[in-house]
C-alpha atoms as one frame of an Amber mdcrd trajectory, in Angstrom:
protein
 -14.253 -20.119  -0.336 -13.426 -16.843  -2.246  -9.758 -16.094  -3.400  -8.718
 -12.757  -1.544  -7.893  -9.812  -4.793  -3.602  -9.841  -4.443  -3.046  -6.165
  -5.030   0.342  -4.438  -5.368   2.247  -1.312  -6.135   4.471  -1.487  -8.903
   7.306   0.870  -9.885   7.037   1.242 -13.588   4.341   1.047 -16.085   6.690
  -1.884 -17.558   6.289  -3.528 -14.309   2.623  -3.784 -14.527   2.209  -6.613
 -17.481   4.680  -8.455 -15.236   3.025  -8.290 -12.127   0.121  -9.863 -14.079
   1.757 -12.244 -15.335   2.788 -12.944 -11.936  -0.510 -13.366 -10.329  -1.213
  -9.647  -9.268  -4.847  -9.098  -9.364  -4.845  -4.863  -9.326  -2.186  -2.038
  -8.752  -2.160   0.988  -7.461  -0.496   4.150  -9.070  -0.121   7.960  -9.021
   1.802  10.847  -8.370   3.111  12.476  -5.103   1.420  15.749  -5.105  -2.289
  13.619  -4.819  -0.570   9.736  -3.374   1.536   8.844  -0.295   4.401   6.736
  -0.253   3.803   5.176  -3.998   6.310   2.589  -4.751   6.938   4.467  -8.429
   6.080   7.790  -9.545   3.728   8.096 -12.132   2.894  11.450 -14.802  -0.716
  11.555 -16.035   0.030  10.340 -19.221   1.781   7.008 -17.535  -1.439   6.536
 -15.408  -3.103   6.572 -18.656  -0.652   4.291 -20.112  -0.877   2.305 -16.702
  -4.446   1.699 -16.608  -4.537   0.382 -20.240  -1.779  -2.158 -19.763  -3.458
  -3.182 -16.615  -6.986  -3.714 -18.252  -5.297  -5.228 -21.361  -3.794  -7.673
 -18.880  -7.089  -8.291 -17.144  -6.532  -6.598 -13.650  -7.540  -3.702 -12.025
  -5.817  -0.131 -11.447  -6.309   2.187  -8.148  -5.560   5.367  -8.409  -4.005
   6.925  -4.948  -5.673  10.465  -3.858  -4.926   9.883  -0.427  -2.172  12.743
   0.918  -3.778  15.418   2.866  -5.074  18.217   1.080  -4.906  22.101   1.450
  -6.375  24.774   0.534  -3.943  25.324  -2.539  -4.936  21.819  -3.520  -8.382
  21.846  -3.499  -9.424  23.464  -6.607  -7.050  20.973  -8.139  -9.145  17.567
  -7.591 -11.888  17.823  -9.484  -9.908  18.416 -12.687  -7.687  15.295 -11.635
 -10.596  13.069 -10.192 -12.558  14.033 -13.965  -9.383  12.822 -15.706  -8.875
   9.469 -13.630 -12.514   8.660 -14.392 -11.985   9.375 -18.083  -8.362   7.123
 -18.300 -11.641   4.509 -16.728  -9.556   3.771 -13.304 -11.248   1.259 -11.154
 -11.431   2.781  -7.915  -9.955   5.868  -6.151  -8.167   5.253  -2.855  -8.857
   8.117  -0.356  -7.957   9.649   3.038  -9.250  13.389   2.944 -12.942  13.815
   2.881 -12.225  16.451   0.258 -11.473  13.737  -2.119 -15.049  11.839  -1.453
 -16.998  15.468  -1.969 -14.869  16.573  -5.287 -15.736  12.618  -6.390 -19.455
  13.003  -5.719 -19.728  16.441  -7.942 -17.583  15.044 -10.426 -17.493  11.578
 -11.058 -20.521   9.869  -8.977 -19.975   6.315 -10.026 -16.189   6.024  -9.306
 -15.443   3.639  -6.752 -13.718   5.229  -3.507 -11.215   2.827  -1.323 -11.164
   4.420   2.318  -7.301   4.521   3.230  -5.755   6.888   6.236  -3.272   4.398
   7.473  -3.804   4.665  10.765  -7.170   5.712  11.563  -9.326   2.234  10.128
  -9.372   0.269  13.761 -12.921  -0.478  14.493 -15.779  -1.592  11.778 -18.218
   1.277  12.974 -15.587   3.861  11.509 -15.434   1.301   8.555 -19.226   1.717
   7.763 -19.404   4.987   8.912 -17.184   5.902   5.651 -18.912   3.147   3.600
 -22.243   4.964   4.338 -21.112   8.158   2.768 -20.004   6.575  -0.476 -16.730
   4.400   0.260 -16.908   0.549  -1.331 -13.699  -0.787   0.811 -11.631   0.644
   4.475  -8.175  -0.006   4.211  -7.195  -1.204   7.617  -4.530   0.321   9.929
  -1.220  -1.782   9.995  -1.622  -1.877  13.790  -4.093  -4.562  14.639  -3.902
  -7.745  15.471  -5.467 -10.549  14.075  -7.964 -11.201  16.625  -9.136  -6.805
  15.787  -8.661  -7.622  12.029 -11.170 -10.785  11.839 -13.133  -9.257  13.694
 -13.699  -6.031  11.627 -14.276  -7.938   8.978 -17.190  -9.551  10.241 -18.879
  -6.315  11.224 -17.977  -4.410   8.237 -20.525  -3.453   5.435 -17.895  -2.769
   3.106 -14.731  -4.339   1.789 -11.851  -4.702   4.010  -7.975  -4.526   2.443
  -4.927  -5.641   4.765  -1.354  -5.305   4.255   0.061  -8.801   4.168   3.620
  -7.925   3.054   6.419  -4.660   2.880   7.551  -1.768   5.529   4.850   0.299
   6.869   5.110   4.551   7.519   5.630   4.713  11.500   5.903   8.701  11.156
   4.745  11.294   8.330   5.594  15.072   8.454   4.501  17.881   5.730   8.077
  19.427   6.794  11.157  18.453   5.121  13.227  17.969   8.358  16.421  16.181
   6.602  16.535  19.019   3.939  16.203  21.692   6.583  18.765  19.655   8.731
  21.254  19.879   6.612  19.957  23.174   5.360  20.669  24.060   9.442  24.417
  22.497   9.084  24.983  24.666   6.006  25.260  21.745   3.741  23.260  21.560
   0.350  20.770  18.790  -0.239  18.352  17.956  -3.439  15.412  16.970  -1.772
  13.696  16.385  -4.724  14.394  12.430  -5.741  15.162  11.542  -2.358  12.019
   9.362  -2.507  13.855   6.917  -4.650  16.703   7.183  -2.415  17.790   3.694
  -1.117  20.231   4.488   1.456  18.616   7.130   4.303  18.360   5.933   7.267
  17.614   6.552  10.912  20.350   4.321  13.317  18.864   2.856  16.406  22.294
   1.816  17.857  20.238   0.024  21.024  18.065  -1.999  19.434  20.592  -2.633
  15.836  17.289  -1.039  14.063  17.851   1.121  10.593  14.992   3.056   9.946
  14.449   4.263   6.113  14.031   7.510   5.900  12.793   9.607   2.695  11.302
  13.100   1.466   8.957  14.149  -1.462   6.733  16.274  -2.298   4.459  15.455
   0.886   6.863  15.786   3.493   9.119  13.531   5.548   8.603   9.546   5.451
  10.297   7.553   8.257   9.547   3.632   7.917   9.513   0.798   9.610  12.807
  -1.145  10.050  11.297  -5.095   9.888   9.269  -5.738   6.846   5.785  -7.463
   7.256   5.431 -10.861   5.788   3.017 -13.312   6.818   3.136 -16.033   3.627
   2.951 -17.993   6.044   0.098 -17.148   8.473  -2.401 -16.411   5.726  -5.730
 -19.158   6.732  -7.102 -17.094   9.097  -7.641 -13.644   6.799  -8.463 -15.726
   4.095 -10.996 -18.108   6.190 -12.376 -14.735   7.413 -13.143 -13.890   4.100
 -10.906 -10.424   3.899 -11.268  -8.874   0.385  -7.809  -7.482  -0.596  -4.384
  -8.727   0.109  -1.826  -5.720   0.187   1.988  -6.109  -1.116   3.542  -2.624
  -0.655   6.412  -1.906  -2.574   7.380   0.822  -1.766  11.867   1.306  -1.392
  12.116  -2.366  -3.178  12.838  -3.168  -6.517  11.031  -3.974  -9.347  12.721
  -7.677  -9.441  11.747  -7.868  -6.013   8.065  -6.850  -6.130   7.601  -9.351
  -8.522   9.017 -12.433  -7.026   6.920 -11.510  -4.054   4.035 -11.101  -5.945
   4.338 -14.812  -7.680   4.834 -16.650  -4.130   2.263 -14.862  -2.463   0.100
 -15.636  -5.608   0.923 -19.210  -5.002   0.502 -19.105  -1.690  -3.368 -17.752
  -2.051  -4.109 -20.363  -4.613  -2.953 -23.266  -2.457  -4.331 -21.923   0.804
  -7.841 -21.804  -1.346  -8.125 -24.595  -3.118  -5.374 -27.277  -1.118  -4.753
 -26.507   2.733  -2.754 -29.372   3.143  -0.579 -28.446   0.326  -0.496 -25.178
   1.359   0.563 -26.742   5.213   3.535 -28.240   3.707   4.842 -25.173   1.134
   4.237 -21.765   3.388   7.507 -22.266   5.419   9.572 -22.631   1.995   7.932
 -19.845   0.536   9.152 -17.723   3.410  12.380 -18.571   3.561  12.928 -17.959
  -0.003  11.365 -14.240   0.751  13.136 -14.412   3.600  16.805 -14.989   1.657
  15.802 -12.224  -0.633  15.961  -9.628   1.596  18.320  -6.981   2.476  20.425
  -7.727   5.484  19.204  -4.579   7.602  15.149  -5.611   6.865  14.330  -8.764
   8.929  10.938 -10.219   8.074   8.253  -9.724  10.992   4.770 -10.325  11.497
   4.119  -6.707  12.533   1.417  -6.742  14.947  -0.892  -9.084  14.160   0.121
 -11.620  16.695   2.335  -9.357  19.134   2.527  -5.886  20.264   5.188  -4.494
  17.819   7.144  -1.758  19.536   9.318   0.688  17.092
C-alpha cells in the first residue's frame, strides 16, 4: 500500500526545512499576482531560495499559477513560467488554460497540477485536463467521500484532496471591504490585509465568524469550521489518493507545523499499522483539536454530510 505525498503551504522560506523535518513531503509557494490564497507571500528570489531549501531537504516545491488571468497578465506568464522552470520547480499548479498553453511554448516538460477549486467533481473533467497535458486534478472541497473514491478510481491522472485547513466559500476580483469603507468615507490599506488575522464576517444565527481578507486578486471570504479528518483517513488512503493537502493559509507558522508532524504520523501508522493507527487517530485530533482558535471548530467538511455555509 503506497504512502499518500503530505503536501503543505508554508509561510516562510524558514518554514520550509521545518516542515521537512516534520514529515512534509512538498510545498507549495508563490506570489499573489500569479497564486490564490497562498499561506505566505513569496518574491521571485524567495521562490528561488524556496525551491533550493526544499530540494536540499529532499521534498518537492509547487509553484501556484492558478488566479485567473487577464489580458494585462498574459504576456506576463511565459517570462514567469521560463523562470520557475529555470529555479527547477517540480510542478506548476494551474486553473486558467492560459497557464497550460504559455507552459507548452515555454517549458514543455514542466509538470502541470490541475487546480480550480471548485470545478474538479467528476473524473471525466479530471482526464479531460490530464489529456491536454495535466499530471494531477486537484479535487473540489465539496465532495463527499463516496464522489472522492470514486474519482479516483476513474481518473487517469493523479488526484490531490484537502485533508486539513479552511476552504474559500466566495472569491471576488473586487475589493468590496476597501470600497466599503471607501463608501463610509473611512480610509483602509488594503494592501497587507491578506495577513490580516482579525476580519471577519458575523453570522449572529448560526454563532459562525467568517474570515474575511483582500489582496491583490480580490476579496477572499472563508470558511468558518476548519477541515480535519486525522481521523477518517483509511478510506482515501485505501483508495489509493495521491496527495494529501494541509492548507495553511490565516494560521501560523507554529501551527502549520504541528499539523504537519501529526498528520505525518498519522499517514505512517495508517500505512504500515492500522491497528495502531485505530487506537492513536482520536488523540491526534484532540490535540489539533485543543490547538485551535476558539471561533474555528474542527469539521469534516463535506465528505460525510452536506455542509451548509
Amino acid at each position: 500500500m503506497k504512502k499518500p505525498e503530505l503536501l503543505v503551504t508554508p509561510k516562510t522560506v524558514a518554514d520550509i526545512q521545518l516542515l521537512a523535518q516534520a514529515g512534509a513531503d512538498a510545498v507549495i509557494i508563490g506570489e499573489q499576482r500569479y497564486g490564490l490564497r497562498l499561506a505566505g507571500e513569496f518574491s521571485r528570489e524567495q521562490v528561488k531560495e524556496a525551491i533550493a531549501v526544499a530540494h536540499e531537504n529532499g521534498i518537492k516545491a509547487y509553484v501556484a499559477m492558478n488566479a485567473l488571468f487577464h489580458n494585462d497578465a498574459v504576456d506576463e506568464l511565459n517570462d514567469y513560467i521560463a523562470f520557475v522552470a529555470e529555479a527547477d520547480a517540480d510542478a506548476v499548479v494551474f486553473g486558467d488554460p492560459a497557464v497550460l498553453m504559455a507552459v507548452r511554448e515555454t517549458a514543455p516538460g514542466m509538470k502541470l497540477h490541475w487546480n480550480t477549486e471548485t470545478t474538479a467533481t467528476n473524473w471525466f473533467t479530471c482526464n479531460y485536463w490530464g489529456r491536454k497535458g495535466a499530471k494531477r486534478a486537484v479535487l473540489a472541497r465539496e465532495l463527499s467521500m463516496d464522489a472522492v473514491i470514486e474519482i479516483k478510481e476513474n481518473a487517469e491522472v493523479e488526484i490531490e484532496v484537502q485533508v486539513h485547513g479552511m476552504t474559500a466559500m466566495f472569491q471576488s476580483k473586487r475589493s468590496l471591504v476597501g470600497n466599503y469603507f471607501e463608501y463610509q468615507g473611512r480610509n483602509m490599506e488594503i494592501e497587507q490585509k491578506k495577513m490580516e488575522p482579525n476580519m471577519f464576517l458575523h453570522d449572529k444565527e448560526r454563532n459562525s465568524k467568517y474570515p474575511i481578507f483582500e489582496d491583490v486578486n480580490g476579496t477572499h471570504i472563508m470558511s468558518p469550521n476548519d477541515i480535519c479528518i486525522i481521523d477518517e483517513l483509511e478510506e482515501l488512503i485505501d483508495a489509493g489518493i495521491d496527495s494529501f493537502k494541509i492548507d495553511g493559509v490565516l494560521k501560523s507558522s507554529e501551527y502549520i507545523i504541528e499539523v504537519t508532524k501529526k498528520y505525518r504520523k498519522a499517514i505512517d501508522m495508517c500505512v504500515e499499522d492500522r491497528d495502531a493507527y485505530y487506537d492513536i487517530k482520536d488523540e491526534l485530533y484532540q490535540e489539533i483539536e485543543a490547538m485551535q482558535p476558539v471561533n474555528r471548530p474542527l469539521d469534516t467538511g463535506f465528505f460525510y454530510k452536506e455542509t451548509v455555509y
